[in-house]
C-alpha positions in Angstrom: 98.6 68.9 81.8 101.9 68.6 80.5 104.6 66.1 82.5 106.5 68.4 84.1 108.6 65.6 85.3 109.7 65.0 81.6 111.5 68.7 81.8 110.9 72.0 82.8 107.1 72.5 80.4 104.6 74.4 81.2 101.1 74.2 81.6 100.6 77.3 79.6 102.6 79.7 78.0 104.4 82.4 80.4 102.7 86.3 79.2 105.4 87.8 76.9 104.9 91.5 76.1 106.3 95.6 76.3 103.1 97.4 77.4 102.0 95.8 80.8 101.5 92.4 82.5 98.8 91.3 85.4 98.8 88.1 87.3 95.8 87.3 89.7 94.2 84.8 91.6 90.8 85.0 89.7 90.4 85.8 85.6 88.0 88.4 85.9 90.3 90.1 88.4 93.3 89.6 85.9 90.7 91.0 83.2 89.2 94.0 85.0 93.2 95.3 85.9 94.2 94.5 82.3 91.1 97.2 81.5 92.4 99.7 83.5 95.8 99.1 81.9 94.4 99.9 78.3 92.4 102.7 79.6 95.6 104.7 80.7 96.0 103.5 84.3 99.1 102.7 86.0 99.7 99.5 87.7 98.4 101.1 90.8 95.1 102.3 89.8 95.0 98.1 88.5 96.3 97.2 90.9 93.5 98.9 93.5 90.7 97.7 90.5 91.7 94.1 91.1 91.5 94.3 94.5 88.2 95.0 95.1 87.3 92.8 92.6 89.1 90.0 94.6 86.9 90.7 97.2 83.7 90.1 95.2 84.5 86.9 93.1 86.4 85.7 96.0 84.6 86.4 99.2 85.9 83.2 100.5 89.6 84.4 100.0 89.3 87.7 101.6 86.5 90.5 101.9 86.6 94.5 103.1 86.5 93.3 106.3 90.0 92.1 106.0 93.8 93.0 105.8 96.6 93.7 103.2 100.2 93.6 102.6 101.4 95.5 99.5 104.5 96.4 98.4 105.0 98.9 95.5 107.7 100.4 92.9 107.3 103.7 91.9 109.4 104.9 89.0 108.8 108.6 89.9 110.0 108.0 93.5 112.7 105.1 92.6 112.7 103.3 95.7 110.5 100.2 96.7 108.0 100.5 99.5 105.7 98.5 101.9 101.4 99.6 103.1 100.8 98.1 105.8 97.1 97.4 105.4 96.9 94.3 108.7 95.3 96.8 111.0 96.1 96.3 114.6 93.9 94.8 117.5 91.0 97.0 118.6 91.7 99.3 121.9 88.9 96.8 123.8 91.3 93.8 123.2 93.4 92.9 125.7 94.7 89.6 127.6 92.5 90.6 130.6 89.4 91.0 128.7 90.0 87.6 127.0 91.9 85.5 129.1 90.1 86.9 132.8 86.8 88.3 131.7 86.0 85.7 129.2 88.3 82.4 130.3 89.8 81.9 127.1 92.9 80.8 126.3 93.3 80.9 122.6 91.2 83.3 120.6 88.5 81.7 118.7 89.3 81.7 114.8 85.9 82.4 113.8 83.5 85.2 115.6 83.9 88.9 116.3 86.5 88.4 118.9 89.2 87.7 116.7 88.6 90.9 114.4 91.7 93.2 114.2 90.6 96.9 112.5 89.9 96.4 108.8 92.8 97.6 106.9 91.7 97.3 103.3 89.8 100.1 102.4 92.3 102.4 103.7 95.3 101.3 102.0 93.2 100.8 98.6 92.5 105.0 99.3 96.1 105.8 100.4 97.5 103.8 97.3 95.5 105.1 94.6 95.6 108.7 96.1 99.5 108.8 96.2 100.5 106.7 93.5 97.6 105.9 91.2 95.8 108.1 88.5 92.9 107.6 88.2 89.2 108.3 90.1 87.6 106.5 92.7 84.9 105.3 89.8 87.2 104.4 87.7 88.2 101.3 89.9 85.4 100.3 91.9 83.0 100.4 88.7 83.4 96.9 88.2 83.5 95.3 91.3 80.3 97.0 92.1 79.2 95.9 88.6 79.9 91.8 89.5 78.5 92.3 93.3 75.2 93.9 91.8 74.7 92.0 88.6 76.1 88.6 89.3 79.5 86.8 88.4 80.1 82.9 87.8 80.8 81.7 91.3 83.7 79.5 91.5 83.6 76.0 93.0 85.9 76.2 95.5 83.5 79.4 97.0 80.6 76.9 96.6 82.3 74.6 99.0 83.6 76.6 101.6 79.9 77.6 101.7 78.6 74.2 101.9 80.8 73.2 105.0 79.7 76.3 107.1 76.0 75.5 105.9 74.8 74.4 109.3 76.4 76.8 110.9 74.7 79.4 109.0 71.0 78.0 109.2 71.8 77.6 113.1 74.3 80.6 114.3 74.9 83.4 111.7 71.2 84.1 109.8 73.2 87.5 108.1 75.4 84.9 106.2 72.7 82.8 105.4 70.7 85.5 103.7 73.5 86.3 101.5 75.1 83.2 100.7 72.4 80.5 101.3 70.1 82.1 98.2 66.6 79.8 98.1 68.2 78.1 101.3 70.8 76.4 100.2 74.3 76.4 98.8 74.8 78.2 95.4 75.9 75.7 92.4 79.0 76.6 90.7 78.8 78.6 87.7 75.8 80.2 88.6 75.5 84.3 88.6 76.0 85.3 92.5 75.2 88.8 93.3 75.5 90.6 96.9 73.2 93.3 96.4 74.5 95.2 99.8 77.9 94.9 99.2 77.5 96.7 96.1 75.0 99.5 97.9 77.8 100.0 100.1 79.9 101.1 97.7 77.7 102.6 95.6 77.4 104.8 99.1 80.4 105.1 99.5 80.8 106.6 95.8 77.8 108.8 96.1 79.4 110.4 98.6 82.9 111.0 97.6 81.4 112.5 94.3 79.0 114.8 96.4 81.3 117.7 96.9 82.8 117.2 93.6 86.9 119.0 93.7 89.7 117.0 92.9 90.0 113.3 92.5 92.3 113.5 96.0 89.4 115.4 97.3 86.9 111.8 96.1 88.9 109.6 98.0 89.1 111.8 101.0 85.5 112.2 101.1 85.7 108.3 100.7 87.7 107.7 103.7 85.6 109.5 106.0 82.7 107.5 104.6 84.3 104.5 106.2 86.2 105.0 109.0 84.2 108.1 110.4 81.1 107.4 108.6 78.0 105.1 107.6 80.4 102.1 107.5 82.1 102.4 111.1 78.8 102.8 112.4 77.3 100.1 111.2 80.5 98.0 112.6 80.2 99.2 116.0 76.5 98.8 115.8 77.0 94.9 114.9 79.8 94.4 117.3 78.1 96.4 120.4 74.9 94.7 120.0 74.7 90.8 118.4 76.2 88.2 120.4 78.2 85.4 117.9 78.3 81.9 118.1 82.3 81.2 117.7 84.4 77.8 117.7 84.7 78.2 121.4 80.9 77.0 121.8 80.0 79.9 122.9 78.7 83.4 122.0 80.6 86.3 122.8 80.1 90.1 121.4 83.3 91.9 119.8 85.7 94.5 120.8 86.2 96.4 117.6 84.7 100.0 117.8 83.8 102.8 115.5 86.3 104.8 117.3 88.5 101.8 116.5 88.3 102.8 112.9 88.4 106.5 113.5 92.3 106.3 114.9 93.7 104.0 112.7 95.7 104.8 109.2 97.8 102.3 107.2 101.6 103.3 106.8 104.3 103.1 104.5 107.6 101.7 105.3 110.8 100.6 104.0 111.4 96.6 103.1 113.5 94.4 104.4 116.4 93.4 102.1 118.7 90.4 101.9 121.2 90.6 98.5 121.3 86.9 97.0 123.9 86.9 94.3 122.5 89.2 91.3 119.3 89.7 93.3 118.4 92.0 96.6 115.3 90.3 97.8 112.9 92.7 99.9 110.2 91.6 102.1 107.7 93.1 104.4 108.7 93.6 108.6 108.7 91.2 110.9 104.2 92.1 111.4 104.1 89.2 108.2 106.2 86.1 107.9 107.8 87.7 105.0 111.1 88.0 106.6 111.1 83.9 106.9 112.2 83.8 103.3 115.0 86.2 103.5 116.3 83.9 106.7 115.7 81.3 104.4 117.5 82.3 101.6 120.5 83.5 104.1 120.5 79.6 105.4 120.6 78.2 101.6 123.6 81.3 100.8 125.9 77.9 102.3 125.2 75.5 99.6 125.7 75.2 96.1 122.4 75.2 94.7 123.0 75.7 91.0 124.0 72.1 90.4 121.1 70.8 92.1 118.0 69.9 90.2 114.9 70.9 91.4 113.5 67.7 92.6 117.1 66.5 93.9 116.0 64.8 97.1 119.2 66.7 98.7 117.7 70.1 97.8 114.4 69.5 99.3 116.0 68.3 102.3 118.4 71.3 103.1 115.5 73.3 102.2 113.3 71.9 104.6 115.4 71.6 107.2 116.5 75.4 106.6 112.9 76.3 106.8 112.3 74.6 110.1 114.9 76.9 111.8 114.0 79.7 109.5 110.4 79.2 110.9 111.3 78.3 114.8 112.7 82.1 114.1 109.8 83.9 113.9 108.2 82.0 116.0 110.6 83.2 119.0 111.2 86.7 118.4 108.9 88.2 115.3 106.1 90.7 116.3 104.5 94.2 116.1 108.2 96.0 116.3 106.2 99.1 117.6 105.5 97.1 120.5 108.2 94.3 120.4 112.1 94.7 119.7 113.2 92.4 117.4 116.3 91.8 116.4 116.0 91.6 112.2 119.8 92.7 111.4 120.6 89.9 113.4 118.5 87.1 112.4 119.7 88.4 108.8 123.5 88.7 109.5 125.7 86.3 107.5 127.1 85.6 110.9 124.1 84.1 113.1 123.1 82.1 109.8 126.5 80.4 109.4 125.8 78.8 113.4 122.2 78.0 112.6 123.2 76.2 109.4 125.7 74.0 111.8 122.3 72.3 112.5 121.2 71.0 109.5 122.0 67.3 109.5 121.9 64.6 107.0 118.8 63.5 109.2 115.6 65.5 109.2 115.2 67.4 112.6 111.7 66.9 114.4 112.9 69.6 117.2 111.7 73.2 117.6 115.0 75.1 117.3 114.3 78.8 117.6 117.5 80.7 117.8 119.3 82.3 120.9 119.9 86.1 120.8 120.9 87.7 124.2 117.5 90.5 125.3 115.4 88.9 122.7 112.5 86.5 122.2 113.5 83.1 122.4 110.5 81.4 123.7 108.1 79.2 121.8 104.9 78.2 122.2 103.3 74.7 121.2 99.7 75.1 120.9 97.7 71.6 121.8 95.9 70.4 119.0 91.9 71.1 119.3 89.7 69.7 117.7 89.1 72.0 114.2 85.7 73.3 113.4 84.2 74.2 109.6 85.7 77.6 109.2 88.1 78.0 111.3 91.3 79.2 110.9 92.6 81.0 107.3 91.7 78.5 104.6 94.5 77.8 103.1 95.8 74.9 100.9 94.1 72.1 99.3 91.0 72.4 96.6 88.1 70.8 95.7 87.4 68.9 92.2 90.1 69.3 89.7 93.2 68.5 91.6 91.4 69.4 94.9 91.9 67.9 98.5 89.9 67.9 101.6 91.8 68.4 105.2 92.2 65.6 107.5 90.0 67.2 109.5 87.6 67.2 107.0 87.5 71.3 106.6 87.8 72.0 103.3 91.3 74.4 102.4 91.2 77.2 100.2 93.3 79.9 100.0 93.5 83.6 100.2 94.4 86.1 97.4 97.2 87.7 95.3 98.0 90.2 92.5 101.2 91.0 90.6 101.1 94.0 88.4 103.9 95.8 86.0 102.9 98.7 83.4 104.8 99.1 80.4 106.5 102.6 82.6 108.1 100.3 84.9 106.1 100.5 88.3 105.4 97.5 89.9 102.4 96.4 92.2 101.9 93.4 94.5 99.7 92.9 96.9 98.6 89.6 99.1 94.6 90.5 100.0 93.1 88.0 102.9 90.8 87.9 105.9 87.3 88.9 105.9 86.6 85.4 104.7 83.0 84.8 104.7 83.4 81.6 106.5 85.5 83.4 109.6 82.6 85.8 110.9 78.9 86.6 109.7 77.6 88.9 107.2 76.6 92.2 109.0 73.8 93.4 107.3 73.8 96.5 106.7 77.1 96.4 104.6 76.7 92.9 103.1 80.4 91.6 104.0 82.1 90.1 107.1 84.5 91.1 109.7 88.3 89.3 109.7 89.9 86.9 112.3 93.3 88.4 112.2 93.7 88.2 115.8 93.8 84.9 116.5 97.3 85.0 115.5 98.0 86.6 118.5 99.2 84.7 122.0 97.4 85.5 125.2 100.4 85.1 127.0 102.6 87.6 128.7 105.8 88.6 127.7 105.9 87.3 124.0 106.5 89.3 120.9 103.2 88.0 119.2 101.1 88.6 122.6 98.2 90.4 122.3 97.8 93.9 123.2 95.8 97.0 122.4 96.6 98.8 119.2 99.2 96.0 118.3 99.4 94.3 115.0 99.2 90.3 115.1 101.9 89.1 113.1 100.7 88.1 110.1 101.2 85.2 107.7 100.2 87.3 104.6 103.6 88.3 102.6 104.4 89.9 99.3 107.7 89.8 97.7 110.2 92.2 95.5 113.3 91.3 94.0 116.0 94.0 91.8 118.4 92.5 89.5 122.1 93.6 89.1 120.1 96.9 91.0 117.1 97.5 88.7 113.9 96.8 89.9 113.0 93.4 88.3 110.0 90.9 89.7 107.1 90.6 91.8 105.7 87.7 92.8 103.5 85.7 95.7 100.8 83.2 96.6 98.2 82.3 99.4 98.6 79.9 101.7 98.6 81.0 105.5 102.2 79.6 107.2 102.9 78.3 103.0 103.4 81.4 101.4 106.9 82.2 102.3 107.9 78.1 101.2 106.7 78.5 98.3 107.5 81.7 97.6 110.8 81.0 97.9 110.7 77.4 95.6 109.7 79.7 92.9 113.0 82.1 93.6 114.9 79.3 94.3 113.8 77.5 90.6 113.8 81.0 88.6 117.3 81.9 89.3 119.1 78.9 90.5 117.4 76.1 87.9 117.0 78.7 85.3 113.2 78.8 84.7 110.9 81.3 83.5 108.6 82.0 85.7 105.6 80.0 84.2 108.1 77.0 84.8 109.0 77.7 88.1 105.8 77.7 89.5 104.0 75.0 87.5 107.2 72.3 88.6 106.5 70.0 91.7 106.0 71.9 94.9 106.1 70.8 99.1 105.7 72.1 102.3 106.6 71.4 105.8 103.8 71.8 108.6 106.4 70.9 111.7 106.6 74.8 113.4 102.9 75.9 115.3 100.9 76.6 113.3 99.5 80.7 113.4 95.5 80.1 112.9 93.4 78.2 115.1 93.8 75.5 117.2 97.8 76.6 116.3 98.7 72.7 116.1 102.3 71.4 114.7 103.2 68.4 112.6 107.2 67.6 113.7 108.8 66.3 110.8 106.0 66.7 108.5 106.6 67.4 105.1 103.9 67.2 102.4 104.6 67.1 98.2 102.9 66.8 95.1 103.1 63.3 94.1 104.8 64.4 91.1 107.9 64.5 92.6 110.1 61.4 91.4 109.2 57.9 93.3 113.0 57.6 94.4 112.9 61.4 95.5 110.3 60.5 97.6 111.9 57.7 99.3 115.3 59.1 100.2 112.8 61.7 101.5 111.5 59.5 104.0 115.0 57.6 104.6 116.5 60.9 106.0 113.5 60.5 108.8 110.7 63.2 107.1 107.4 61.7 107.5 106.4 62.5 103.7 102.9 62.9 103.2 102.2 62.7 99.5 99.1 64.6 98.1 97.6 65.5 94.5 100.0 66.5 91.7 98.6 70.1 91.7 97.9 71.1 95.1 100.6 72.7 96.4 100.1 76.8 96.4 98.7 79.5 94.1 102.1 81.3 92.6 101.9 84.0 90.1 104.6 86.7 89.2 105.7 89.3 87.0 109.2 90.7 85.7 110.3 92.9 83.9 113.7 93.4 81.9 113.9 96.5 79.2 111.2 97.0 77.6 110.0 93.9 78.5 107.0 92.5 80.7 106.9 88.9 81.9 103.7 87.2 83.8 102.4 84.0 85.0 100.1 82.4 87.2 99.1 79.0 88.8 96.9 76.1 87.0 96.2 75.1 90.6 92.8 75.9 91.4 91.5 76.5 87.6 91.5 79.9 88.7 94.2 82.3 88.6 95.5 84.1 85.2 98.0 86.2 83.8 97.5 88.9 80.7 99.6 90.9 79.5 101.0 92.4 76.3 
């Protein structure tokens, strides 16, 4: 790999083109939406095609079982909006049930309990219905193809795998017929197939098609299949009937019903938007993170940015500490705002960010600082540290072989998902896919994928806006991001990473528009993060004062790091998040996509 710390190279070349660009977090992804591209597609159709690809090649990363942020630009339309695809908490799940019936006090991260409705099918069906082109064949042809026939599984899949092993052989014997083939762990590179994933789909198509009509009438047809259908049976079934060994210790049968799935529907929505010189950033609502970055980005409005290099310890500093209170933020007052008021203009208003910037110091803070806002929020929670158990919790972070870490718990991190499309007519598609991992929950049988763990991000406390409640939506980690340029819709861009995504989502901004960068540039330079808010998966532990970087940042960056009182933790060069992005300017189409993880690609041309 190229130094990066010699000047802004790249590890590869940023896509350059006028008919259409793709960035994903696997190639064959970026390949099979680059298809639909050339076959007359818009970036929705791909954009749908990729994400149930993602769920094949990836099952690790996320699954049909799990969730989905997307956020989308439709020329025809000419305005930007968010699907919600994080379905809510089932009508079963309520503090009483799990704090009184069951004596818990934090939902277990793995298990049935912590499975919110599954919110990916649906918002794959309202997208390509009322924005894409194409049929339903047309983009689930070829993640039934890989699922049925076999695709190169990745490493990093291997591994997660091989740490829930035990647990599979022992607890979950759905799991271990799928992913334990011969017994044991699958060796990288080798074809993997999951024979009843792809029969569900194949179902799933077979009955769409049945009644023949128009392609809105397929997808219909393939709605009902799911959420009134074969599929939401066979979820209540598993649910109603198997008890599930979680990271409790103990079993405990699931809340999530057929009727569950019946009621719910993903929505569409308006973003969030914070202008930032030539740019008007948009983010999803306060159910994600996403509106951390916009805070962020109203904290950094105060300082002069543009003559600070990237790797300028002062930078990283303000930046961190911004992030802090940025984070303390939506720890105190973000939520489900159908259930929860919170008070977004505000925590957005130059005004409340000009006091909260009063409190970043020379020194780095180890304090939890949420905000005060008269009616609202305001509380925070500390969650004790527990100890972690093999698949608990999002994976999120590190790798494993080329520039790959291992947890100090010794869990190994992956991440979740992402996708960044633009086609040469100017629509844009990103989406963030997660949950459904299938480390987080076991296999149920009769549809060959997993259920999520969304809902351990919830509190079972009263009176907070993340506290669990029926119908409510946990608030997310899993963010997507927009930006327009002098008012024209311009880039797309994200990353996995759990409580990471919105830090590094906004070092890329931050290094694209400030340090001048194209966008391969900006995300291949030296990346950090800090760990010192709770954090939102299981056991919910904080780090005070942690910060963690590549260890290509410079050795004297490093240690005016640690001077200013951050206690710098210094990992491998390229483990710090999974970026790609797309932009558009004219005629042209810009992509590119992270070397971390020897996985994700961009195409385009």
């Amino acid at each position: 790999m190229a130094n990066i710390n010699a000047g802004p190279f790249t590890t590869r070349p940023e896509i350059n083109g006028t008919f259409g660009v793709v960035a994903t977090t696997h190639w064959i992804a970026t390949a099979v939406a680059m298809g639909i591209l050339e076959r007359g597609g818009n970036a929705f159709d791909a954009g749908v095609a990729a994400a149930f690809t993602l769920q094949v090649v990836e099952p690790h990363l996320c699954g049909p079982g799990g969730d989905v942020p997307a956020m989308v630009y439709d020329v025809r339309k000419g305005k930007p909006e968010v699907i919600c695809g994080q379905g809510p908490a089932p009508a079963g799940a309520s503090i009483a049930h799990y704090r009184g019936t069951l004596g818990l006090d934090i939902i277990p991260g793995t298990g049935l309990l912590a499975a919110c409705i599954p919110g990916t099918f649906e918002t794959y069906m309202l997208i390509l219905r009322d924005y894409g082109t194409m049929r339903l064949r047309d983009v689930l042809e070829a993640a039934i193809g890989y699922a049925m026939n076999g695709h190169p599984i990745v490493e990093r899949a291997c591994a997660t795998i091989d740490t829930v092993k035990a647990l599979y052989k022992e607890h979950w014997p759905t799991s271990a017929a799928v992913y334990l083939p011969g017994g044991d762990t699958p060796a990288p590179g080798t074809l993997f197939t999951n024979k009843r994933h792809a029969e569900t789909y194949l179902r799933i198509l077979k009955e769409a098609e049945a009644g023949g009509g128009s392609r809105e009438a397929e997808i219909e047809r393939a709605r009902k299949a799911w959420s009134l259908g074969f599929v939401a049976e066979a979820v209540d079934q598993f649910c109603r009937t198997q008890d599930v060994f979680d990271v409790s210790g103990r079993r405990h049968r699931g809340v999530l019903t057929g009727q569950d799935m019946a009621t719910w529907q993903p929505t569409v929505e308006a973003p969030l938007t914070l202008d930032y010189g030539r740019y008007t950033v948009m983010k999803p609502g306060p159910w994600t993170q996403g509106p951390v970055m916009l805070q962020m980005l109203a904290l950094l409005k105060g300082y002069d940015l543009d003559t600070l290099a990237p790797d300028d310890p002062e930078l990283i500093h303000v930046w961190t500490e911004a992030a802090k209170l940025a984070y303390a933020d939506r720890e105190a007052f973000y939520g489900d705002p159908k259930f929860a008021a919170v008070p977004m203009d505000m925590l957005l208003s130059e005004g409340y960010n000009a006091e909260r910037r009063k409190l970043i110091g020379r020194e780095a803070s180890h304090a939890q600082r949420p905000g005060r806002i008269e009616g609202f929020g305001g509380r925070m929670i500390i969650g004790e540290h527990r100890a972690a158990q093999a698949g608990a919790g999002e994976p999120t972070v590190g790798k494993i072989g080329d520039g790959g870490t291992v947890g100090k718990d010794g869990i190994v991190r992956g991440d979740t998902t992402h996708i960044d499309i633009i086609d040469r007519a100017g629509n844009m598609f990103t989406a963030t896919p997660s949950g459904g991992w299938l480390q987080s929950s076991p296999v149920i049988s009769a549809l060959g994928f997993p259920l999520g763990s969304r809902a351990q991000m919830f509190w079972l406390e009263e009176g907070l806006p993340g506290s669990l409640a029926p119908g409510k939506r946990p608030r997310s980690t899993l963010s997507v991001s927009m930006a327009f340029r002098d008012g024209a819709p311009y880039m797309v861009w994200g990353t996995p990473g759990g409580d990471q995504q919105d830090q590094w989502n906004c070092q890329l901004f931050m290094r694209h528009v400030h340090s001048g960068m194209n966008l391969q540039q900006a995300i291949d330079a030296p990346a950090w993060h800090t760990e010192h808010f709770p954090a939102s998966f299981w056991p919910r532990a904080a780090r005070p004062g942690v910060l963690v970087v590549e260890d290509r940042l410079p050795p004297a960056t490093i240690a005016e790091l640690k001077r200013r009182g951050h206690i710098v933790e210094v990992g491998p060069g390229w483990s710090e998040g999974r970026l790609s992005a797309a932009s558009q300017d004219g005629v042209r189409r810009r992509a590119a996509a992270n070397p971390r993880g020897m996985q994700g690609y961009a195409a385009g041309r």
